[in-house]
C-alpha angles and dihedrals in degrees: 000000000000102000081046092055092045082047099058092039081057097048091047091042102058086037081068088047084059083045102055085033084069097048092053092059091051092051100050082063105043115000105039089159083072097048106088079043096058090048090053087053095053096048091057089045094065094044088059118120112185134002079268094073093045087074094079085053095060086055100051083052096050086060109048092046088072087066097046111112093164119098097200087051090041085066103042096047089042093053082056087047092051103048089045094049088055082054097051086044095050088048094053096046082051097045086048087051104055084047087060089043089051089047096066107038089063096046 
């Protein structure tokens, strides 16, 4: 179960790289002052173990999408926004239910 979870973290993980890698591309063309950013991202990225560590990234995307004037480049980095926020979201309504879980063993 475990090796299948890492699996699918792996397989999600390098899916955003393509992402960013995208982004990049789009940045090189219209927004060059991104650029070192996005590469900083990506390098991050790839340096990610686990959903948990994907949380600082969104960050650093939500950032740097304030800056995006770009509409090709809006889109990429929101579909990344996007896709990590599903997995902050996932992670919460995990953590809320092992609480619960929690709760109720020590009562």
């Amino acid at each position: 179960m475990a090796a299948e979870a890492h699996w699918m973290f792996v397989t999600d993980k390098y899916s955003m790289v393509e992402i960013i890698d995208s982004a990049i591309v789009v940045t090189r063309f219209n927004q060059k002052d991104l650029l070192r950013d996005l590469i900083e991202i990506r390098c991050d990225l790839l340096q990610t173990k686990s959903y948990d560590d994907t949380i600082q990234i969104l960050d650093q995307l939500l950032k740097i999408n304030e800056k995006i004037t770009d509409v090709r480049l809006s889109d990429v980095v929101g579909k990344l926004i996007d896709q990590l926020t599903l997995y902050k979201k996932s992670r919460d309504e995990y953590d809320k239910k092992v609480d619960n879980i929690e709760t109720k063993a020590t009562d």
